[in-house]
Each structure stands twice: as C-alpha cells, then as structure tokens.
ZAGU-675123 format. One record per residue: residue in three letters; chain; residue number from 1; x, y, z of N, C-alpha, C in turn. Coordinates in nm, 4 decimals. Example, Ala and Ser with C-alpha at 12.3 -4.5 7.8 and 13.67 -1.06 7.14 Angstrom:
// residues 2
<node res="Ala" chain="A" n="1" n_X="1.3190" n_Y="-0.5690" n_Z="0.7800" ca_X="1.2300" ca_Y="-0.4500" ca_Z="0.7800" c_X="1.3200" c_Y="-0.3300" c_Z="0.7800"/>
<node res="Ser" chain="A" n="2" n_X="1.2850" n_Y="-0.2250" n_Z="0.7080" ca_X="1.3670" ca_Y="-0.1060" ca_Z="0.7140" c_X="1.2900" c_Y="0.0030" c_Z="0.7870"/>
//
This chain:
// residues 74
<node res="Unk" chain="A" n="1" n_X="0.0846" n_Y="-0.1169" n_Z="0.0000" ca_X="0.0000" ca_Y="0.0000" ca_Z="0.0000" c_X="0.0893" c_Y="0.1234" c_Z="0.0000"/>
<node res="Unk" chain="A" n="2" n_X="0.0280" n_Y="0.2402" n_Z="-0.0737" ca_X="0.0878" ca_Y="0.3459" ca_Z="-0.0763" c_X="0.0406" c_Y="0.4391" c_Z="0.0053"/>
<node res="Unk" chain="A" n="3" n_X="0.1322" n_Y="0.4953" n_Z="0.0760" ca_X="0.0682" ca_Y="0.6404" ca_Z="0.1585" c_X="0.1775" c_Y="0.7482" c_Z="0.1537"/>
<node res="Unk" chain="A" n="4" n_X="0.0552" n_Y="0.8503" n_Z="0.1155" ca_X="0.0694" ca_Y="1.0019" ca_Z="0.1060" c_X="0.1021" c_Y="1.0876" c_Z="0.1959"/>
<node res="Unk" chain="A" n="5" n_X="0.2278" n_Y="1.1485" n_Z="0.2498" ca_X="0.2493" ca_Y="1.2066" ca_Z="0.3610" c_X="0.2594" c_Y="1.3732" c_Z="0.3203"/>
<node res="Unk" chain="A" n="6" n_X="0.2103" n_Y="1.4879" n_Z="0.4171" ca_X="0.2721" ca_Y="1.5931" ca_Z="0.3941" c_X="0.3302" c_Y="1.6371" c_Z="0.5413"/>
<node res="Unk" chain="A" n="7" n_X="0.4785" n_Y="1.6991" n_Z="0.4857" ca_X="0.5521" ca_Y="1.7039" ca_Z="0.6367" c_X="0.6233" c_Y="1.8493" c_Z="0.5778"/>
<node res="Unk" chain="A" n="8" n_X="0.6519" n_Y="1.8948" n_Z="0.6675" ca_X="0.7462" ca_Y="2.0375" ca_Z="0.5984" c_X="0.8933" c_Y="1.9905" c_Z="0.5225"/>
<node res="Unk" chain="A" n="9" n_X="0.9365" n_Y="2.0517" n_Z="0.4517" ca_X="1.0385" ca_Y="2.0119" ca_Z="0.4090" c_X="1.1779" c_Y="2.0058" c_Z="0.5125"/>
<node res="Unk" chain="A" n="10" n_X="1.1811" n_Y="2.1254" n_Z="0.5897" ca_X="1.3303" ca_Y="2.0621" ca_Z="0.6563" c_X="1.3041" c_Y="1.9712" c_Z="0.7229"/>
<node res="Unk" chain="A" n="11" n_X="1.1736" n_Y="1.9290" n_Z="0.7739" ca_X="1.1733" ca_Y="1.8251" ca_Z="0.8842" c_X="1.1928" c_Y="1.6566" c_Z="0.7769"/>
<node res="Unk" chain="A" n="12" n_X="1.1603" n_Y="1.7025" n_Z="0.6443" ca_X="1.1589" ca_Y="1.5938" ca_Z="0.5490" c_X="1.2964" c_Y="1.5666" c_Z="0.5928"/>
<node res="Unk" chain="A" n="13" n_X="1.4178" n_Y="1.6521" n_Z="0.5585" ca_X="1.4973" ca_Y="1.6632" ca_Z="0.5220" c_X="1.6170" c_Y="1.6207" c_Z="0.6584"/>
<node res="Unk" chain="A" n="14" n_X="1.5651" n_Y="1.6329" n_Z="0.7811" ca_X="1.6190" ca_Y="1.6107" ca_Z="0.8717" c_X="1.6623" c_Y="1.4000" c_Z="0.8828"/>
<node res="Unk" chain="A" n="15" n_X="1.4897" n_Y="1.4264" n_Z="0.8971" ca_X="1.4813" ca_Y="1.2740" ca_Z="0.9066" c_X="1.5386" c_Y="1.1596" c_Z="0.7763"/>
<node res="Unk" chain="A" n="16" n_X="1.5346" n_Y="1.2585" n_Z="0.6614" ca_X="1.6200" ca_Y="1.1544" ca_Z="0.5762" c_X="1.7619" c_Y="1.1410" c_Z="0.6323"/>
<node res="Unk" chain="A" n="17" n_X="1.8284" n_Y="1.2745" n_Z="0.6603" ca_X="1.9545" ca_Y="1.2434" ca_Z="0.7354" c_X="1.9959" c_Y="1.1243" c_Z="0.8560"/>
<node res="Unk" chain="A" n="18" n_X="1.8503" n_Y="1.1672" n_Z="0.9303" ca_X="1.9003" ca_Y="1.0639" ca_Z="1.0504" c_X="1.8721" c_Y="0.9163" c_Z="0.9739"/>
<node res="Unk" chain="A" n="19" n_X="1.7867" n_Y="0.8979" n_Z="0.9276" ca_X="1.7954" ca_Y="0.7852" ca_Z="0.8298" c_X="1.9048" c_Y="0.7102" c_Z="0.7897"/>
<node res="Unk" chain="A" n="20" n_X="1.9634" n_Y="0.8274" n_Z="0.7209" ca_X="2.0467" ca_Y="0.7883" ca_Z="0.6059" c_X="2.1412" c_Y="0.7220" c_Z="0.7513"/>
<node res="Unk" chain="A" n="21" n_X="2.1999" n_Y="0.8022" n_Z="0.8803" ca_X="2.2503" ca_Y="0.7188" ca_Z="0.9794" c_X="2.2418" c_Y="0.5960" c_Z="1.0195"/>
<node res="Unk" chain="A" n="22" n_X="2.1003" n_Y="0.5546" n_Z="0.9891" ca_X="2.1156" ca_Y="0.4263" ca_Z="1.0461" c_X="2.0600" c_Y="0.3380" c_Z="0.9562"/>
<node res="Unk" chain="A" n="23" n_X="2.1522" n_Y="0.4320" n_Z="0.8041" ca_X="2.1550" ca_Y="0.2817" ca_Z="0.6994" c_X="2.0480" c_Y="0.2219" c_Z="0.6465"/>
<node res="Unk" chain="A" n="24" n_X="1.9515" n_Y="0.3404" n_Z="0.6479" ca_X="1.8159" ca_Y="0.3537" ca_Z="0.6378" c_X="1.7799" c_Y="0.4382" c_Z="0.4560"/>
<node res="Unk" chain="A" n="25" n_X="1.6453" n_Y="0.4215" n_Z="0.4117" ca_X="1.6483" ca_Y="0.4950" ca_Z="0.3377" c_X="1.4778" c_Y="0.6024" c_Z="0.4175"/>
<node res="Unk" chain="A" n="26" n_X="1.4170" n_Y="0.7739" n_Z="0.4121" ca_X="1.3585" ca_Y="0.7467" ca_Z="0.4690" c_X="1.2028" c_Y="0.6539" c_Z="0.4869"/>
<node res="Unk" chain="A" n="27" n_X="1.1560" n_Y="0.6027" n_Z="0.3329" ca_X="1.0604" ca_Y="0.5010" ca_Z="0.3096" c_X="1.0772" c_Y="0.3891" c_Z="0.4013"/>
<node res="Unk" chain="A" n="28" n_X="1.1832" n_Y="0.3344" n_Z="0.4377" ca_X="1.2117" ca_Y="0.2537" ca_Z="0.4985" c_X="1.1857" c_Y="0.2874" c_Z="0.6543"/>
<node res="Unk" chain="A" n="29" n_X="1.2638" n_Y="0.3733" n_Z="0.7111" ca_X="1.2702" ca_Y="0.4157" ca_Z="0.8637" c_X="1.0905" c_Y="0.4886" c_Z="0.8808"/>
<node res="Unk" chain="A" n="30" n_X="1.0231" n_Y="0.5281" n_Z="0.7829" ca_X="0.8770" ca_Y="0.4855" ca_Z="0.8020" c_X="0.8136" c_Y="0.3845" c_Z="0.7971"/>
<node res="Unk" chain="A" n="31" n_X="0.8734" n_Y="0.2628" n_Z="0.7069" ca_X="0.8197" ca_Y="0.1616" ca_Z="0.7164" c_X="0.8020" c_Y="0.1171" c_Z="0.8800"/>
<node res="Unk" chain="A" n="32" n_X="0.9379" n_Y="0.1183" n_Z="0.8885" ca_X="0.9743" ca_Y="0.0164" ca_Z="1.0314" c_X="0.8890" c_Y="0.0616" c_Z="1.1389"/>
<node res="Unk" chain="A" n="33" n_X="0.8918" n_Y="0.2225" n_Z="1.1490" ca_X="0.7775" ca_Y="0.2991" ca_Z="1.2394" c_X="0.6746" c_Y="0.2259" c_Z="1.2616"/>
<node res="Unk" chain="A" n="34" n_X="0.6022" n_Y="0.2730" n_Z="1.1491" ca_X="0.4717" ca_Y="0.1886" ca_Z="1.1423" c_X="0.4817" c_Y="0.0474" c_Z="1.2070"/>
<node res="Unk" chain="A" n="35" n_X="0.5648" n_Y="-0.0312" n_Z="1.1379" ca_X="0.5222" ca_Y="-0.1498" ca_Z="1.1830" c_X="0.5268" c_Y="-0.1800" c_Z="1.3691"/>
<node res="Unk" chain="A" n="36" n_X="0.6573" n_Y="-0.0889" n_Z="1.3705" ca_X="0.6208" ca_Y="-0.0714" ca_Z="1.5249" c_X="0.4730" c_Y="-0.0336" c_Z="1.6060"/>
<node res="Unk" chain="A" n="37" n_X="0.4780" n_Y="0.0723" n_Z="1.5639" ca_X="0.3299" ca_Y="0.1527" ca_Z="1.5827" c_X="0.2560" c_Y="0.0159" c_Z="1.6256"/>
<node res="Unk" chain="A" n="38" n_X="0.2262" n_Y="-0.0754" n_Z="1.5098" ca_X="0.1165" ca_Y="-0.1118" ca_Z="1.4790" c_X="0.0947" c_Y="-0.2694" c_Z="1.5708"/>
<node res="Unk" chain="A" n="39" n_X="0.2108" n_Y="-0.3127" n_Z="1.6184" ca_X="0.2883" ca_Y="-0.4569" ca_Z="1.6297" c_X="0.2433" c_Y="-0.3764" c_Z="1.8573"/>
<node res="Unk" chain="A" n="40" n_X="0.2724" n_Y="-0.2274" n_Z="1.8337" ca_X="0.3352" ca_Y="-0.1872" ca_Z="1.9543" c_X="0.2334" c_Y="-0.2387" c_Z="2.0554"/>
<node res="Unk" chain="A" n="41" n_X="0.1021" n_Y="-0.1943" n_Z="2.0221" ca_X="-0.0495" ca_Y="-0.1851" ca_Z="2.1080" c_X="-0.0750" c_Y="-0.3384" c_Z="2.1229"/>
<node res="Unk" chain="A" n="42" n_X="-0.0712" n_Y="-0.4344" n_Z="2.0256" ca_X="-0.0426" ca_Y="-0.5583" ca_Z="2.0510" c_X="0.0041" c_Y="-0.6426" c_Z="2.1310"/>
<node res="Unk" chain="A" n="43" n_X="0.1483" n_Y="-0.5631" n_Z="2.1628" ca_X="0.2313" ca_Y="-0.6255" ca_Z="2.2685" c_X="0.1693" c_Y="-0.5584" c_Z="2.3784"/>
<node res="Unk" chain="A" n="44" n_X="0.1547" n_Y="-0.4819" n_Z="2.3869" ca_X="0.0733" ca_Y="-0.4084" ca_Z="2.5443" c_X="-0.0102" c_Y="-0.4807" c_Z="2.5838"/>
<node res="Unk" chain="A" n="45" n_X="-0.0932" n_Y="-0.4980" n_Z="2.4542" ca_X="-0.2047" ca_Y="-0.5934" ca_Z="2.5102" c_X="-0.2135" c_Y="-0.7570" c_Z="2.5497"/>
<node res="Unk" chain="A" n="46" n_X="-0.1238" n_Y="-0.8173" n_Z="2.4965" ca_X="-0.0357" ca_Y="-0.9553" ca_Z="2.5451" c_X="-0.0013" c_Y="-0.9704" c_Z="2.6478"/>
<node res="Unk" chain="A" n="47" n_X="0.1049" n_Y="-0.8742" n_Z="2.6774" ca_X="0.1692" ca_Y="-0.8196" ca_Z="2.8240" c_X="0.0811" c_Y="-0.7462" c_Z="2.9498"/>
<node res="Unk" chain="A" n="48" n_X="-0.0759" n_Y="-0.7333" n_Z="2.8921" ca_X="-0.1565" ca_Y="-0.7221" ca_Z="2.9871" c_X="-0.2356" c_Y="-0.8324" c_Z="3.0763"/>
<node res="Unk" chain="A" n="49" n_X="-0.2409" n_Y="-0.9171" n_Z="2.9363" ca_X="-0.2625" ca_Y="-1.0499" ca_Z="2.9560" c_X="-0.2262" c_Y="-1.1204" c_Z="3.0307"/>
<node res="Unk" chain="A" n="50" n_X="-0.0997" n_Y="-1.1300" n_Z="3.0074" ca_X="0.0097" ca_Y="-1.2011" ca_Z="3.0345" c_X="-0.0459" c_Y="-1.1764" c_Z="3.2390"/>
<node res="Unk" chain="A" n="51" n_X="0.0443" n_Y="-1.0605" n_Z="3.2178" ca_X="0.0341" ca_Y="-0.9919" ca_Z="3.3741" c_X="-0.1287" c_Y="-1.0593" c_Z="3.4374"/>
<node res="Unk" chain="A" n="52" n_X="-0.2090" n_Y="-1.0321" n_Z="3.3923" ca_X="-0.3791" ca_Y="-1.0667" ca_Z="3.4560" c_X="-0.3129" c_Y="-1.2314" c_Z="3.4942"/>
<node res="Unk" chain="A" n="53" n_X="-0.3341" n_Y="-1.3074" n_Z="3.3696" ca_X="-0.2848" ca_Y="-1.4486" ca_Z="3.4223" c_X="-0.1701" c_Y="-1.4879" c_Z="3.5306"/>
<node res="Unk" chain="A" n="54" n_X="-0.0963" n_Y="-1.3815" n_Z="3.5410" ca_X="0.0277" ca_Y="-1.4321" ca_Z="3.6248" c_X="-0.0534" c_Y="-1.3720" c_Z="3.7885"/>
<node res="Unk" chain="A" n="55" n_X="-0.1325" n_Y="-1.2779" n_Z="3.7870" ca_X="-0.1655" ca_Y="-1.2179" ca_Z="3.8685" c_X="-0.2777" c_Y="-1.3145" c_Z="3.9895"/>
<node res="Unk" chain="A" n="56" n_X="-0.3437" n_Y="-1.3949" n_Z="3.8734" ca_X="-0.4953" ca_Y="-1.4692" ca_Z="3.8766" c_X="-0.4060" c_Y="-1.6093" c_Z="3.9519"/>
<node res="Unk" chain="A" n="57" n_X="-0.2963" n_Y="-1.6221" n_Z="3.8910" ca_X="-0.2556" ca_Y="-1.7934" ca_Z="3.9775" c_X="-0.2928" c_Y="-1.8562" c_Z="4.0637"/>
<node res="Unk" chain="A" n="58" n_X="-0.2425" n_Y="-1.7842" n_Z="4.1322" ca_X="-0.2010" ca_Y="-1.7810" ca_Z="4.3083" c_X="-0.0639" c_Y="-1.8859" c_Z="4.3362"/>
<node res="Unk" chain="A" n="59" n_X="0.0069" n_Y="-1.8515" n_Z="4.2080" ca_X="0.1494" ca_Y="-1.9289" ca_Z="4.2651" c_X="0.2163" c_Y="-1.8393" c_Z="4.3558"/>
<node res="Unk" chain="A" n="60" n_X="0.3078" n_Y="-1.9716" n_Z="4.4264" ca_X="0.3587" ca_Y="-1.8835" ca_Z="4.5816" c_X="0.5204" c_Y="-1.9108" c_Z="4.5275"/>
<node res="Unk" chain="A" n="61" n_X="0.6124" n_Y="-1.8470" n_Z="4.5771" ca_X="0.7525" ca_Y="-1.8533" ca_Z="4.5430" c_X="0.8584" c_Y="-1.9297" c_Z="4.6899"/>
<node res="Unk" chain="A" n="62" n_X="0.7055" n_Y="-1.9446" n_Z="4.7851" ca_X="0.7590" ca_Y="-1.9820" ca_Z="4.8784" c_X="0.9115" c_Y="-1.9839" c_Z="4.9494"/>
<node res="Unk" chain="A" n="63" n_X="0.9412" n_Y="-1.8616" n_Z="4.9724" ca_X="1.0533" ca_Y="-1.8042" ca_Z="4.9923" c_X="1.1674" c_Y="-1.8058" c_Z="4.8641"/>
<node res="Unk" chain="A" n="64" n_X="1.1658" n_Y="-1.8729" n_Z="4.7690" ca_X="1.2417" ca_Y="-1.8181" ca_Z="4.6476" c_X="1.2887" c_Y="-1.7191" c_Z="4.6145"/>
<node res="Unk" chain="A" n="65" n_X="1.3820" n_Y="-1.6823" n_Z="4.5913" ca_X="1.4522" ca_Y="-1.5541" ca_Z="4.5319" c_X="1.5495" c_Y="-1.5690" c_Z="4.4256"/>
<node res="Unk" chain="A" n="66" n_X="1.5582" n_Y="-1.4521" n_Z="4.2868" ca_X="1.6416" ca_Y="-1.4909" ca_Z="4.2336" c_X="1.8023" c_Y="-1.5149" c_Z="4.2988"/>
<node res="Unk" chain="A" n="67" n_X="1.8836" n_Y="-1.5573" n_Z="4.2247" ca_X="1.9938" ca_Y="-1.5914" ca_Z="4.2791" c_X="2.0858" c_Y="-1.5513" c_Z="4.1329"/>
<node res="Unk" chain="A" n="68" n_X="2.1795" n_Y="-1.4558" n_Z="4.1179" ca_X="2.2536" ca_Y="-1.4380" ca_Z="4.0067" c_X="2.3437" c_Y="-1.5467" c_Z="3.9402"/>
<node res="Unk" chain="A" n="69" n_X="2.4552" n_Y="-1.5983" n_Z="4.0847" ca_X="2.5159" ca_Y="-1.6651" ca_Z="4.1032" c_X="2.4984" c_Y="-1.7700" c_Z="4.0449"/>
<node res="Unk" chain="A" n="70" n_X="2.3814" n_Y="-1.8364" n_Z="4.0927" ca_X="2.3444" ca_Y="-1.9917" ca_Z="4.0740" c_X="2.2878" c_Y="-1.9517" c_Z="3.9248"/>
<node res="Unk" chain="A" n="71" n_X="2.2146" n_Y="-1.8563" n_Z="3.8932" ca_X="2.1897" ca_Y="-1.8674" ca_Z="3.7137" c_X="2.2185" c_Y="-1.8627" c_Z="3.6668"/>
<node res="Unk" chain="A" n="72" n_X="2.3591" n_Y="-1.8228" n_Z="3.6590" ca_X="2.4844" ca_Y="-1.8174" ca_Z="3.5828" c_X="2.5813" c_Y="-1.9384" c_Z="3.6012"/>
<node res="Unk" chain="A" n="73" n_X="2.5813" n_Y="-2.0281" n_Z="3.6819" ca_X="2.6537" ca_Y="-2.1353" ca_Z="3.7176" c_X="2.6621" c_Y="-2.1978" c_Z="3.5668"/>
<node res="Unk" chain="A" n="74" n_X="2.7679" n_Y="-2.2398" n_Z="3.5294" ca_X="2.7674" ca_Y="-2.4140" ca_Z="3.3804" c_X="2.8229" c_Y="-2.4952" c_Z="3.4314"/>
//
C-alpha cells in the first residue's frame, strides 16, 4: 500500500539524514515505524494479559529468590 504524507520540508529533510545514519532509506525508517506503531499496542495488550494471568494464579515462590550466582553457574 501506498501512503501520502505531507511534512514540511526541513523536517523531510532532517529525518532523511538521521535515516540515512542508520543505513536507512527514509521510506524505509517509516516503514519500520509503522510497523512498530502497529505490532506496539499488541504487545501491550499480550503483556496485559500475560500480567492478569500471572496475577490470577495464586502461585507462591515460597521463599524463592532470584539468585545471580546460581543462574549463571555451567
């Protein structure tokens, strides 16, 4: 799909630069936006999920704590 943007020109002109930084063209570094954008509210809403279910358990950790040490052990 094609979309029509109007933006002022130096600000065009900015963001192609920062673009062009990160090897970007700026069609592209809008692409990726978007897909963020769009991917973003998704994950919020997963991760709300997520959280409700972890919340709803009632698992106990029964004194558990992480431990750095031991998770890093090989």
């Amino acid at each position: 799909m094609n979309i029509t943007l109007s933006i002022d020109e130096q600000i065009a002109t900015r963001a192609r630069e920062a673009a062009k930084k990160m090897g970007k063209s700026l069609n592209q570094a809008v692409r990726d936006y978007l897909e963020q954008l769009a991917g973003g509210a998704r994950r919020n809403q997963q991760w709300a999920q997520f959280e409700e279910r972890c919340l709803r358990s009632g698992a106990k950790l029964n004194g558990w704590h992480f431990d750095r040490d031991q998770a890093n052990e090989r």
